[in-house]
PyMOL Python script that loads the backbone (N, CA, C, O; Angstrom):
from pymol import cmd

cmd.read_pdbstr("""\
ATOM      1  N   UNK A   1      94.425 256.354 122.804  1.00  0.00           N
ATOM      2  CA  UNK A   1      93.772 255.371 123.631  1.00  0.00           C
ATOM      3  C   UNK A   1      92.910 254.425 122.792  1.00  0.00           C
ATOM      4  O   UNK A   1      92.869 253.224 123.059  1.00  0.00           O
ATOM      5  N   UNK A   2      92.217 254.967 121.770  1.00  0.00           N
ATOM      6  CA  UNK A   2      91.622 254.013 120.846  1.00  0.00           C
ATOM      7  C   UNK A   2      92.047 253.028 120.181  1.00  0.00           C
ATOM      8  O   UNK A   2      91.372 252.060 119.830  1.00  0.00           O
ATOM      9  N   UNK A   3      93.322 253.240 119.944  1.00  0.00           N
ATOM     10  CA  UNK A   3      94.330 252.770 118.976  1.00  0.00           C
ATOM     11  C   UNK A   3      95.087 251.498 119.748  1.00  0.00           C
ATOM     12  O   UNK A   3      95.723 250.577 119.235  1.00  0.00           O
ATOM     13  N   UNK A   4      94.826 251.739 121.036  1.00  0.00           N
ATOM     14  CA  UNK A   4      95.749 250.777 122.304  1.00  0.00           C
ATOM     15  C   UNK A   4      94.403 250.130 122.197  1.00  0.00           C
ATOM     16  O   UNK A   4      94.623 249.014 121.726  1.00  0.00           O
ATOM     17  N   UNK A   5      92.847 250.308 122.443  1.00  0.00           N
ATOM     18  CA  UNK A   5      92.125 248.935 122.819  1.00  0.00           C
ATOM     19  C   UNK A   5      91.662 248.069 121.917  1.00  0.00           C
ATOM     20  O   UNK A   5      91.319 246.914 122.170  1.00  0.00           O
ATOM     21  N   UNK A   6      91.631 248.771 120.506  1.00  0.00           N
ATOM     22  CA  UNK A   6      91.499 248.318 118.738  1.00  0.00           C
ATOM     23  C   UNK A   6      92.702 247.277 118.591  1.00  0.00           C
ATOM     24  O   UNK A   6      92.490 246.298 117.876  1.00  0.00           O
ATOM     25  N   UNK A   7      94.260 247.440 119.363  1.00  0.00           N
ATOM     26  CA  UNK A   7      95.479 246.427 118.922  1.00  0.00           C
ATOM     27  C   UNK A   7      94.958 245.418 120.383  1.00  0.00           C
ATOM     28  O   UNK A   7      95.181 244.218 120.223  1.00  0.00           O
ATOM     29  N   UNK A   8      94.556 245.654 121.220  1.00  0.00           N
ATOM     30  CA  UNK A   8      93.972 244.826 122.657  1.00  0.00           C
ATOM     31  C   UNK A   8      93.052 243.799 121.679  1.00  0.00           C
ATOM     32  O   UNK A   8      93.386 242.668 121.327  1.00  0.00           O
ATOM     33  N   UNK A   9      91.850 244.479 121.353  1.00  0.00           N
ATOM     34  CA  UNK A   9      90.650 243.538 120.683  1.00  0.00           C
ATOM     35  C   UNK A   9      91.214 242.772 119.705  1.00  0.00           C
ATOM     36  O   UNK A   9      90.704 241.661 119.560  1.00  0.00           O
ATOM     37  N   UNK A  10      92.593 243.207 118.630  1.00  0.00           N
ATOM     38  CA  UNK A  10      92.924 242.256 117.673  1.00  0.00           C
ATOM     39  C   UNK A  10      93.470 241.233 118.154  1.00  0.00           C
ATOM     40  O   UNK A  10      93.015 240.116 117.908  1.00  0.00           O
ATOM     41  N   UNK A  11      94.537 241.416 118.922  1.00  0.00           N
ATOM     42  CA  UNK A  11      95.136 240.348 119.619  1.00  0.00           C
ATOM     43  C   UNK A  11      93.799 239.270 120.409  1.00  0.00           C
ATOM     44  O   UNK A  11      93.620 238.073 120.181  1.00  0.00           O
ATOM     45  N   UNK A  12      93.283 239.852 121.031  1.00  0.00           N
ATOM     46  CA  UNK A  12      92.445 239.017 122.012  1.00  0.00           C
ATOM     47  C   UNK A  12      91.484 238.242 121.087  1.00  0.00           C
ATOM     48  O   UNK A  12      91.465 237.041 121.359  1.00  0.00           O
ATOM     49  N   UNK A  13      90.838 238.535 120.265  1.00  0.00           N
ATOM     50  CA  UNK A  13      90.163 238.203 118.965  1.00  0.00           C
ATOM     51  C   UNK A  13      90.838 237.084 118.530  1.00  0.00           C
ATOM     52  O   UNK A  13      90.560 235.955 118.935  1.00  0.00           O
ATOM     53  N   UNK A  14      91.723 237.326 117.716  1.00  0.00           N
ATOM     54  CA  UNK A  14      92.715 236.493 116.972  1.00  0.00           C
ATOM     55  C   UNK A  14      93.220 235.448 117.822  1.00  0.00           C
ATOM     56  O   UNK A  14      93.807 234.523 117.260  1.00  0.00           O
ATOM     57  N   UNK A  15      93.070 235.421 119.379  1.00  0.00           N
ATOM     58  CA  UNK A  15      93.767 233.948 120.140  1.00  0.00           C
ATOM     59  C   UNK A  15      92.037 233.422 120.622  1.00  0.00           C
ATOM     60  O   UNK A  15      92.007 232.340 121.209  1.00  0.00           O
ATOM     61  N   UNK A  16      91.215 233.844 120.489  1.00  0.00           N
ATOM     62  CA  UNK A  16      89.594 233.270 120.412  1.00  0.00           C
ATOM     63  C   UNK A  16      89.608 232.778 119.390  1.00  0.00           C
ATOM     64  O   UNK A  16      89.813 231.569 119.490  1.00  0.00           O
ATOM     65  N   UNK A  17      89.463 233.188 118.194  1.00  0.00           N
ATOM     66  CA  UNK A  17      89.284 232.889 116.871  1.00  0.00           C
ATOM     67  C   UNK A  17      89.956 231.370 116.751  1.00  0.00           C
ATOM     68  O   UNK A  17      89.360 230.315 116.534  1.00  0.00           O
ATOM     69  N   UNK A  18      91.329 231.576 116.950  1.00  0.00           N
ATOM     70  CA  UNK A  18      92.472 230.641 116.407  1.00  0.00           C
ATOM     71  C   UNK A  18      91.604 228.847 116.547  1.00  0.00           C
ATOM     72  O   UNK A  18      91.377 228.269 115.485  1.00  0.00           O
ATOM     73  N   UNK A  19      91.274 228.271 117.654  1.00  0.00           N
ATOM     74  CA  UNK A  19      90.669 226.958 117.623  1.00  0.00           C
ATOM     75  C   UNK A  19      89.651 226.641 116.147  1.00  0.00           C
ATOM     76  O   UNK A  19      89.878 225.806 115.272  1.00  0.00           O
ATOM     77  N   UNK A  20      88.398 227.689 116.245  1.00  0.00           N
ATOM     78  CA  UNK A  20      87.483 227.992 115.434  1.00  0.00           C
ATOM     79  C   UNK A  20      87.827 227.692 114.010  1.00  0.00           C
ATOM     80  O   UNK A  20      87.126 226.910 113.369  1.00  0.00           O
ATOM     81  N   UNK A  21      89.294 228.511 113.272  1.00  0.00           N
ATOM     82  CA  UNK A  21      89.818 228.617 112.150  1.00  0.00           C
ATOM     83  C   UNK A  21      90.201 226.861 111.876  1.00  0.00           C
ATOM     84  O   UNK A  21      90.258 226.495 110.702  1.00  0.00           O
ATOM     85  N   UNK A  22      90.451 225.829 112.992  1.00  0.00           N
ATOM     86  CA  UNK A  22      91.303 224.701 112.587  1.00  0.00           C
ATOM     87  C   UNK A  22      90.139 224.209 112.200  1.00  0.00           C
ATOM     88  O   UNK A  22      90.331 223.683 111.104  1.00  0.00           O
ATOM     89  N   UNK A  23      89.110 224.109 112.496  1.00  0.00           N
ATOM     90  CA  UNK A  23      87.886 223.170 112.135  1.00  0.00           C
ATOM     91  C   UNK A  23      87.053 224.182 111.152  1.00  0.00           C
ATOM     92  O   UNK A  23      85.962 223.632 110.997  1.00  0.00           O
ATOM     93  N   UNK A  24      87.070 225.385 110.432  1.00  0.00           N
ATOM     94  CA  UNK A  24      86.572 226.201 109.304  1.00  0.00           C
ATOM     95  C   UNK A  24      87.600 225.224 108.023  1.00  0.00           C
ATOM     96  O   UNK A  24      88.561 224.458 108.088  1.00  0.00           O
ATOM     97  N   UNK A  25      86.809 225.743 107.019  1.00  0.00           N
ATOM     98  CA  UNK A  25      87.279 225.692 105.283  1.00  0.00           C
ATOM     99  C   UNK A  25      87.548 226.863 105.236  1.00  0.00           C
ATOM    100  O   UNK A  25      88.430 227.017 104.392  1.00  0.00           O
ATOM    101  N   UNK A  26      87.151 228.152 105.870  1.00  0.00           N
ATOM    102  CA  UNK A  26      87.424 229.534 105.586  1.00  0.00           C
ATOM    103  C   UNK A  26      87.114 230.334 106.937  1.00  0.00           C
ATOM    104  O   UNK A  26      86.585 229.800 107.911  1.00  0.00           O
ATOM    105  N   UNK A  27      87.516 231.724 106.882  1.00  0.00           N
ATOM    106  CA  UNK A  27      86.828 232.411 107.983  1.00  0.00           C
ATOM    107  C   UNK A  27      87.230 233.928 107.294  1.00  0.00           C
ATOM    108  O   UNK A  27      88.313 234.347 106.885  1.00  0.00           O
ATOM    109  N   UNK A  28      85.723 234.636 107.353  1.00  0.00           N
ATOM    110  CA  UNK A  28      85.691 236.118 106.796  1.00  0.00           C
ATOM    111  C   UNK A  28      85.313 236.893 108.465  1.00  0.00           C
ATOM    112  O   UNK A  28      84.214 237.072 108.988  1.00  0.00           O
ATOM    113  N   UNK A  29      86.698 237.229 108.977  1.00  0.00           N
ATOM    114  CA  UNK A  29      86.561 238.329 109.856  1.00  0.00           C
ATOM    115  C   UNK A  29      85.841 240.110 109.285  1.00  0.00           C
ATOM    116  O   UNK A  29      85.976 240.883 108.336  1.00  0.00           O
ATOM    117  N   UNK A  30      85.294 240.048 110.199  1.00  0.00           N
ATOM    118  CA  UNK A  30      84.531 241.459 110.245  1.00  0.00           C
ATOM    119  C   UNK A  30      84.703 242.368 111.180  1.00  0.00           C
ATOM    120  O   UNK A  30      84.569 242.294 112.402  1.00  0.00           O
ATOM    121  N   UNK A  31      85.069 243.389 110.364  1.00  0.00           N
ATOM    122  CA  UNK A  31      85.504 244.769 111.348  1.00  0.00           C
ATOM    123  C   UNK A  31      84.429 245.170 112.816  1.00  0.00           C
ATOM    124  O   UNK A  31      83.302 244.971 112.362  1.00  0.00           O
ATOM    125  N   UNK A  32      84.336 245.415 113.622  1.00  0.00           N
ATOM    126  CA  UNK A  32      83.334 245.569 114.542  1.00  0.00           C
ATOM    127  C   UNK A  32      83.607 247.080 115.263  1.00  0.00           C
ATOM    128  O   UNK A  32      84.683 247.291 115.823  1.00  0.00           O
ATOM    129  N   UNK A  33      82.690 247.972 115.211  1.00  0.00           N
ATOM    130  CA  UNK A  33      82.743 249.431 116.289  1.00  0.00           C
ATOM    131  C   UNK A  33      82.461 249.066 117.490  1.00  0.00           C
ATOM    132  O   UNK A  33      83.065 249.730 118.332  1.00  0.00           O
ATOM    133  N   UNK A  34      81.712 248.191 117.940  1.00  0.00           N
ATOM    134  CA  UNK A  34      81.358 247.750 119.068  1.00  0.00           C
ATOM    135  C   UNK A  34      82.075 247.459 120.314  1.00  0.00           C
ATOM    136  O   UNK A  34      82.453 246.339 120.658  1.00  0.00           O
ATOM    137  N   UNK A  35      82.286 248.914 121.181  1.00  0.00           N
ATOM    138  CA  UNK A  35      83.276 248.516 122.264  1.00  0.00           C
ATOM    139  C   UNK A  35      83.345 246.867 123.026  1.00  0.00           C
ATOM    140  O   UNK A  35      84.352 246.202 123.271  1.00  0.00           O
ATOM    141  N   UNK A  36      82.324 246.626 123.202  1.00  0.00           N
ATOM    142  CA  UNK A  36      82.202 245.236 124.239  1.00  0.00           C
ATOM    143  C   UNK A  36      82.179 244.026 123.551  1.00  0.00           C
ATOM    144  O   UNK A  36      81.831 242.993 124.124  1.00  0.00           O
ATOM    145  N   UNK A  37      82.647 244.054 121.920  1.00  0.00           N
ATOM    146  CA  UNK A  37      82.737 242.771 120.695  1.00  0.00           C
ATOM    147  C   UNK A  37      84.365 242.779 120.150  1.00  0.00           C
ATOM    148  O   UNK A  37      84.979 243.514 119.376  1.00  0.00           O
ATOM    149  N   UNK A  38      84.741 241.569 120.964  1.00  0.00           N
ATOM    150  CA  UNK A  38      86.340 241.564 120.370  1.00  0.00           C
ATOM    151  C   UNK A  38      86.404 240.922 119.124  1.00  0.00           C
ATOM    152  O   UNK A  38      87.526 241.045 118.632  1.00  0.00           O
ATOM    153  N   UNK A  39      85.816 240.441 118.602  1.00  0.00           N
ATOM    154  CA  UNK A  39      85.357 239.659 117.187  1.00  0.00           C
ATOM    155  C   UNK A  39      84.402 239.488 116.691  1.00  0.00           C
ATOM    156  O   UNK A  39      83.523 239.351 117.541  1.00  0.00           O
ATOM    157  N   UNK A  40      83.901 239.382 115.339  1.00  0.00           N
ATOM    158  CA  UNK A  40      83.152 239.343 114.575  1.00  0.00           C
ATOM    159  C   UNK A  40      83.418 238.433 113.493  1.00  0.00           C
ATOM    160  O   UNK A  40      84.465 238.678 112.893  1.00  0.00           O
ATOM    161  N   UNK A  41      82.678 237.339 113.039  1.00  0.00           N
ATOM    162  CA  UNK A  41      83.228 236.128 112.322  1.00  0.00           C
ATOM    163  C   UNK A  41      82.360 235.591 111.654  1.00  0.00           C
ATOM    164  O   UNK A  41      81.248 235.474 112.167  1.00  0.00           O
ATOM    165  N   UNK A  42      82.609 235.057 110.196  1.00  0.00           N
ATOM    166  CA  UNK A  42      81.571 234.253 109.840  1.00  0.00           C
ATOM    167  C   UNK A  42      82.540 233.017 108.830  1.00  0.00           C
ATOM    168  O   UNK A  42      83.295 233.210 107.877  1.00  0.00           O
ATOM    169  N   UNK A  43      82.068 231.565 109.619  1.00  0.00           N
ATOM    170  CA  UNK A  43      83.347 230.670 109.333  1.00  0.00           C
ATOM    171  C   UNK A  43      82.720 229.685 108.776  1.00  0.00           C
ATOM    172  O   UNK A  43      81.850 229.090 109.412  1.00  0.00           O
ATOM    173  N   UNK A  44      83.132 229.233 107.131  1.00  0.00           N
ATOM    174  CA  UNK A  44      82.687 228.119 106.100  1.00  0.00           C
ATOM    175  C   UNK A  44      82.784 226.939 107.020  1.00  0.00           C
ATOM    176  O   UNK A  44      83.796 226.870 107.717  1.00  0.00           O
ATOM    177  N   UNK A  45      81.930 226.058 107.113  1.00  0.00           N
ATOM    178  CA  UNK A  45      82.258 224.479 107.927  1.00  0.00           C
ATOM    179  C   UNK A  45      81.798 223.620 106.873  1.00  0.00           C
ATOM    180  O   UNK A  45      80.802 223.941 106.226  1.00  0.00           O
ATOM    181  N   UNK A  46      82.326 222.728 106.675  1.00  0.00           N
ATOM    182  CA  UNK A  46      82.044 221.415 105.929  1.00  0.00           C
ATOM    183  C   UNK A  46      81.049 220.440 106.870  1.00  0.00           C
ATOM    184  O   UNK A  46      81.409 220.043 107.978  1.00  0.00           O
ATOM    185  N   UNK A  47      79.739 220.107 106.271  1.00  0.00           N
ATOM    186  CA  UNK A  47      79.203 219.692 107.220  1.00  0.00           C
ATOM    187  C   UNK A  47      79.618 217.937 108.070  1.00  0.00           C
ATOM    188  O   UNK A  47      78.918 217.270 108.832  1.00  0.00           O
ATOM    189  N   UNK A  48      80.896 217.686 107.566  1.00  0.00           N
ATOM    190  CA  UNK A  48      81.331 216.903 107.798  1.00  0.00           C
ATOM    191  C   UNK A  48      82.672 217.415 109.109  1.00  0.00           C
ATOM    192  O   UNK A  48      83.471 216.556 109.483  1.00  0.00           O
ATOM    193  N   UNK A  49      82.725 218.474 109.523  1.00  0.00           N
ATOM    194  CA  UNK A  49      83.641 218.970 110.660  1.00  0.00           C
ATOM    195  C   UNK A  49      82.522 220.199 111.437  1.00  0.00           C
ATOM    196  O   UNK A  49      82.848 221.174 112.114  1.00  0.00           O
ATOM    197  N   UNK A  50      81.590 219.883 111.176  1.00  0.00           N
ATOM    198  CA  UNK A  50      80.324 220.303 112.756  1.00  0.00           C
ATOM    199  C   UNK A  50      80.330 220.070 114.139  1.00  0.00           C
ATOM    200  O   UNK A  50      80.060 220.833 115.067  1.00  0.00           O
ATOM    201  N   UNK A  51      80.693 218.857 114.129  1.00  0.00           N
ATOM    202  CA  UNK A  51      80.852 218.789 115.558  1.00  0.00           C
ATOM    203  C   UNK A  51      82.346 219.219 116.272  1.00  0.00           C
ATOM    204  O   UNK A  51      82.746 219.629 117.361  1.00  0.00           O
ATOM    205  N   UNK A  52      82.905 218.852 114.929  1.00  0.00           N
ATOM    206  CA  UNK A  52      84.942 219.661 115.528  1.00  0.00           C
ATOM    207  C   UNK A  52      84.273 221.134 116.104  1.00  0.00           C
ATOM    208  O   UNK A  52      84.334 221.443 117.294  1.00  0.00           O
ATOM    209  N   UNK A  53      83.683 221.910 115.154  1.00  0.00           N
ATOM    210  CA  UNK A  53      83.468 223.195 115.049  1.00  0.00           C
ATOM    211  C   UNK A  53      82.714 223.452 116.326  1.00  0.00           C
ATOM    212  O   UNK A  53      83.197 224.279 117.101  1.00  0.00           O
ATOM    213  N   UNK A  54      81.493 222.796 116.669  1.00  0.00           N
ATOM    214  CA  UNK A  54      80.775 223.257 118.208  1.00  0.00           C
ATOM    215  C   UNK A  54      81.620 223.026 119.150  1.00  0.00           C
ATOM    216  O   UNK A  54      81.786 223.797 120.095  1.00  0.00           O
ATOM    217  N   UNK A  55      82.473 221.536 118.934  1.00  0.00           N
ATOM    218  CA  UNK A  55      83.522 221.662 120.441  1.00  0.00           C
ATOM    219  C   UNK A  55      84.187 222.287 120.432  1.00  0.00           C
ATOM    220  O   UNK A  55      84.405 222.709 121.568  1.00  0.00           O
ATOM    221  N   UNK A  56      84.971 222.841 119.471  1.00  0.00           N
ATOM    222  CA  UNK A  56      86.037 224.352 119.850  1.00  0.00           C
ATOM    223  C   UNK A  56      85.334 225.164 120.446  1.00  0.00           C
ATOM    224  O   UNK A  56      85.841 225.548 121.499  1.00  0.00           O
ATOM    225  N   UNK A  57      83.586 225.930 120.009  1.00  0.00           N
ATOM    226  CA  UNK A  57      83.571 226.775 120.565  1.00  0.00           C
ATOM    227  C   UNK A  57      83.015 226.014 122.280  1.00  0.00           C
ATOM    228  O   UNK A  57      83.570 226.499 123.266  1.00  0.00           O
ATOM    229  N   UNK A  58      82.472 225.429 122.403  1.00  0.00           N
ATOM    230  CA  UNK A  58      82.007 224.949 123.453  1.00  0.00           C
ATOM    231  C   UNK A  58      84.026 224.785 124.514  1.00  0.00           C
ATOM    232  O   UNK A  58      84.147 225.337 125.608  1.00  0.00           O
ATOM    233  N   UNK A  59      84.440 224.515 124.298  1.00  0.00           N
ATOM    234  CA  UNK A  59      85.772 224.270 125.148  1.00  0.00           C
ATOM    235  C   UNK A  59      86.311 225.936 124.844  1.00  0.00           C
ATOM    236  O   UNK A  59      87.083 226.248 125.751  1.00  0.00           O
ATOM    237  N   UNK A  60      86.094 227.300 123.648  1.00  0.00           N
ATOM    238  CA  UNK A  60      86.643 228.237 124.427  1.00  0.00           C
ATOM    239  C   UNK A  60      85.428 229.006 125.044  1.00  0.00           C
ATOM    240  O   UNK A  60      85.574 230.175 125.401  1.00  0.00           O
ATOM    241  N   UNK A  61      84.390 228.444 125.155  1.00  0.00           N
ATOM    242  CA  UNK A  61      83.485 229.094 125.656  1.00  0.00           C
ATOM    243  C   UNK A  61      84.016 228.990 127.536  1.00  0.00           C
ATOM    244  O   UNK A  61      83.981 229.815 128.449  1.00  0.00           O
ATOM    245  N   UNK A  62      84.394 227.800 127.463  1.00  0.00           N
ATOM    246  CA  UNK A  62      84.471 227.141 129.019  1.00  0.00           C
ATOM    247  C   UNK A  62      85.416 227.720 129.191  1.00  0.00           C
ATOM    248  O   UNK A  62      85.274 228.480 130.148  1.00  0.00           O
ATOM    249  N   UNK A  63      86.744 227.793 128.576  1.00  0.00           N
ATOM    250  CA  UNK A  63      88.207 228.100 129.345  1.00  0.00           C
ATOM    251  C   UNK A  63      88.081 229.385 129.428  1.00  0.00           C
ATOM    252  O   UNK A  63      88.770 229.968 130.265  1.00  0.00           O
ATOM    253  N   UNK A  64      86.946 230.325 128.372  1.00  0.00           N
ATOM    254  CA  UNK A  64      87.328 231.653 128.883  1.00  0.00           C
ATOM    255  C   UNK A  64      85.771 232.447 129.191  1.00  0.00           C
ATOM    256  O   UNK A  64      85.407 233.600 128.960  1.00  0.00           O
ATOM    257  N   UNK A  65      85.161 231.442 129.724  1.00  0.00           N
ATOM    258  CA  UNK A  65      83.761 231.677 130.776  1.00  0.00           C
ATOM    259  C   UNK A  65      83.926 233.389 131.676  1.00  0.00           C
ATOM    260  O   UNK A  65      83.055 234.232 131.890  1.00  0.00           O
ATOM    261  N   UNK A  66      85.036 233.387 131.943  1.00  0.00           N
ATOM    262  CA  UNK A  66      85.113 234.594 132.860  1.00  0.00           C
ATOM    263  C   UNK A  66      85.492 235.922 132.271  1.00  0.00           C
ATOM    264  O   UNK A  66      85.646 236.936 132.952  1.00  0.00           O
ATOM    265  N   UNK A  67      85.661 235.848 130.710  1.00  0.00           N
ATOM    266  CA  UNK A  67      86.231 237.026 130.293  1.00  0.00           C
ATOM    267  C   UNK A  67      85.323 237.300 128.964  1.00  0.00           C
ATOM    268  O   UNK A  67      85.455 238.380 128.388  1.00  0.00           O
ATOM    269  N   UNK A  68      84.135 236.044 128.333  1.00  0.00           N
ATOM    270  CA  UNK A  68      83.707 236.191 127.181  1.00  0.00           C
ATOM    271  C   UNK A  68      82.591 235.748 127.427  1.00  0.00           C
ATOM    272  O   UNK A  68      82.385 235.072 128.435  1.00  0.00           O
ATOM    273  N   UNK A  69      81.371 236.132 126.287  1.00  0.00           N
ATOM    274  CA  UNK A  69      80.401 235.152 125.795  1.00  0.00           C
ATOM    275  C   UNK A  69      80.442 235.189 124.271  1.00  0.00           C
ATOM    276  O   UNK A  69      80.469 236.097 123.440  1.00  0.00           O
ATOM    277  N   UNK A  70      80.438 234.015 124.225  1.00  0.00           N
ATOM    278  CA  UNK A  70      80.415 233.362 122.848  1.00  0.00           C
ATOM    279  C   UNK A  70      78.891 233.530 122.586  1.00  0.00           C
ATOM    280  O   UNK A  70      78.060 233.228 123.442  1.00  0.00           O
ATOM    281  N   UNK A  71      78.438 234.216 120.897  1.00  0.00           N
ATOM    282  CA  UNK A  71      76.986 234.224 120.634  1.00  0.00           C
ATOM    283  C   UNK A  71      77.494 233.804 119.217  1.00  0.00           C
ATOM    284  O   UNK A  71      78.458 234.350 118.681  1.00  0.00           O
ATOM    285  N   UNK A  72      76.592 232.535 118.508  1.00  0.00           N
ATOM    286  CA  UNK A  72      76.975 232.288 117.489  1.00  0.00           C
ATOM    287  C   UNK A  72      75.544 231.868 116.696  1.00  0.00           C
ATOM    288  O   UNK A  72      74.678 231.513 117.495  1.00  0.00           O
ATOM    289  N   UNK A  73      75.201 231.845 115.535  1.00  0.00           N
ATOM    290  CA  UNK A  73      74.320 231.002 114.632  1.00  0.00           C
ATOM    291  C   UNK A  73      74.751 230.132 113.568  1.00  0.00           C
ATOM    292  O   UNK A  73      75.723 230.346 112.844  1.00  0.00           O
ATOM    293  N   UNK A  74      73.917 229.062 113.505  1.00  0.00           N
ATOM    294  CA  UNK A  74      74.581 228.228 112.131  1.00  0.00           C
ATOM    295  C   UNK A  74      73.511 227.280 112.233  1.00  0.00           C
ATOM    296  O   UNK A  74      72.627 227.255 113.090  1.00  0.00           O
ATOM    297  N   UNK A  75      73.685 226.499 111.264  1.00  0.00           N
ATOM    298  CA  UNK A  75      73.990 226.553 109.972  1.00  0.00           C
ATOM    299  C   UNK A  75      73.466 227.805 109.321  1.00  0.00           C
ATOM    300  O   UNK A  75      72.288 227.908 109.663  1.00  0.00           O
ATOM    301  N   UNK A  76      73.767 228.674 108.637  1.00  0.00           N
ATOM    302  CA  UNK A  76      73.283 229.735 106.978  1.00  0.00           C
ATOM    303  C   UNK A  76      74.250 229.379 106.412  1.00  0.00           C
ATOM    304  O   UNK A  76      75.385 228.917 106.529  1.00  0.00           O
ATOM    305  N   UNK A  77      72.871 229.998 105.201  1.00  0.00           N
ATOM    306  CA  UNK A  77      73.487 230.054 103.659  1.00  0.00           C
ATOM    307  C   UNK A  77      75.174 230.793 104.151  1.00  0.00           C
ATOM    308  O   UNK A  77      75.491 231.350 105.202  1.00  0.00           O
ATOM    309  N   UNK A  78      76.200 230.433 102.594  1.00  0.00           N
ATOM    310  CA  UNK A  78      77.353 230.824 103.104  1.00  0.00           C
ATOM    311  C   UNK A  78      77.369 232.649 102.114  1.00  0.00           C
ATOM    312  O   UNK A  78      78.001 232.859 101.078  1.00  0.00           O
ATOM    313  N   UNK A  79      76.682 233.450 102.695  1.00  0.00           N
ATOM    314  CA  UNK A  79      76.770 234.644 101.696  1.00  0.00           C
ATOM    315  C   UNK A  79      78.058 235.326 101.748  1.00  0.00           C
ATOM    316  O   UNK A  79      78.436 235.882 100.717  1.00  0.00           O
ATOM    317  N   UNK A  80      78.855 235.373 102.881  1.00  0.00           N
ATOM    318  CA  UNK A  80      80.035 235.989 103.491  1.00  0.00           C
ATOM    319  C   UNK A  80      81.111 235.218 102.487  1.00  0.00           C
ATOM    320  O   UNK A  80      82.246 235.694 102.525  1.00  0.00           O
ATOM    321  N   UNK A  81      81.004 234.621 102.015  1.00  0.00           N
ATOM    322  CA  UNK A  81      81.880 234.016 101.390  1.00  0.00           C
ATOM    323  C   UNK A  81      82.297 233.750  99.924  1.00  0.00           C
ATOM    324  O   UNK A  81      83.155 233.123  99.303  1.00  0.00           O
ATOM    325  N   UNK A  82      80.802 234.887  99.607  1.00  0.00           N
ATOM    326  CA  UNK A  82      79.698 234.960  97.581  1.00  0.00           C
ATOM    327  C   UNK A  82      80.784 236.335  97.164  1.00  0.00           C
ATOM    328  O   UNK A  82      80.559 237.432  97.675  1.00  0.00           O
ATOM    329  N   UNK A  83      81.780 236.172  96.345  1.00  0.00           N
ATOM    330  CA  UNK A  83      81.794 237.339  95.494  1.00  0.00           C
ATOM    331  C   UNK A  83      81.257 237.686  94.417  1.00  0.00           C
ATOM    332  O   UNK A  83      81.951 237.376  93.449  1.00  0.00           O
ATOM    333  N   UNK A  84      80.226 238.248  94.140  1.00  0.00           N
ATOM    334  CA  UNK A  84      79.659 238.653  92.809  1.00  0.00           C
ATOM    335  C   UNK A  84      79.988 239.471  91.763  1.00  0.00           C
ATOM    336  O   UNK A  84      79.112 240.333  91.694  1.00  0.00           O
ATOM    337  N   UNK A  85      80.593 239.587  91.142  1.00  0.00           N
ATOM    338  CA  UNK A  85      81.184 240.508  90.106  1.00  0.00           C
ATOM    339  C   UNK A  85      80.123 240.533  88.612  1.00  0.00           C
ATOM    340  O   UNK A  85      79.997 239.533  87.904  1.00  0.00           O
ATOM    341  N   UNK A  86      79.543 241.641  88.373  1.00  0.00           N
ATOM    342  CA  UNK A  86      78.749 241.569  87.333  1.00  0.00           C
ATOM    343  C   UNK A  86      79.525 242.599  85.965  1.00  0.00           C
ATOM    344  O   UNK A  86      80.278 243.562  86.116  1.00  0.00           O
ATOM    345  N   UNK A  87      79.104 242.085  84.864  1.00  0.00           N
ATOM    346  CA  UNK A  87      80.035 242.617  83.945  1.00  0.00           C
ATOM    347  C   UNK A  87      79.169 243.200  82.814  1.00  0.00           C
ATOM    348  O   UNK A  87      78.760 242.454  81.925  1.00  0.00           O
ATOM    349  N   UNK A  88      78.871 244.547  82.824  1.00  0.00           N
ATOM    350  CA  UNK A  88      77.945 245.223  81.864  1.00  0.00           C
ATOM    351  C   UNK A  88      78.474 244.931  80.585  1.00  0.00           C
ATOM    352  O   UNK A  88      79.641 245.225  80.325  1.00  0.00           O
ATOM    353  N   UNK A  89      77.441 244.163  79.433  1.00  0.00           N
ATOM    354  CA  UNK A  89      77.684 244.532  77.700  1.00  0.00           C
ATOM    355  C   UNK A  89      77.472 245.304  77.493  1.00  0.00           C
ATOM    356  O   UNK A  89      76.508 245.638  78.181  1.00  0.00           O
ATOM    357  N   UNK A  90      77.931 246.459  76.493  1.00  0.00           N
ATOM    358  CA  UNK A  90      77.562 247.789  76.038  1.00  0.00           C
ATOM    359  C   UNK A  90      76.574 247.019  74.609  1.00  0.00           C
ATOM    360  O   UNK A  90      75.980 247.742  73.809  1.00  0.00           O
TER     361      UNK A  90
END
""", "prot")
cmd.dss("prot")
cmd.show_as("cartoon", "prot")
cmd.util.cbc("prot")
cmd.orient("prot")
């Protein structure tokens, strides 16, 4: 049964997400335990496609008013997106 609402949340996730991704430079999905969170996201924007980016979510906020709430923050720093690799000299 877990396994059926985990492939439910990916799918359902992934057709939320999809608008979001056309107006990102990137998007680092995040795993979520959280029964009642079908996604978890943190998406690079060029501050020159900001407003693309609020009207996607603002238009899937509206079309899917009855099945979601959209909770988002932005602008941050882009840390989700920092790989750091440090390399010890002996």
């Amino acid at each position: 049964m877990a396994t059926a609402l985990e492939d439910k949340k990916a799918v359902e996730g992934g057709r939320y997400l999809r608008p979001f991704k056309k107006a990102a430079a990137d998007c680092k999905e995040e795993k979520s335990d959280a029964e009642d969170m079908v996604a978890h996201a943190a998406f690079l924007i060029d501050k020159g496609w900001m407003k693309e980016f609020d009207n996607a979510v603002e238009e899937v906020g509206e079309e899917f008013k009855e099945r979601i709430q959209i909770h988002y923050v932005g602008p941050l720093a882009p840390f989700s997106f920092v790989n750091l690799q440090l390399h010890w000299d002996e």
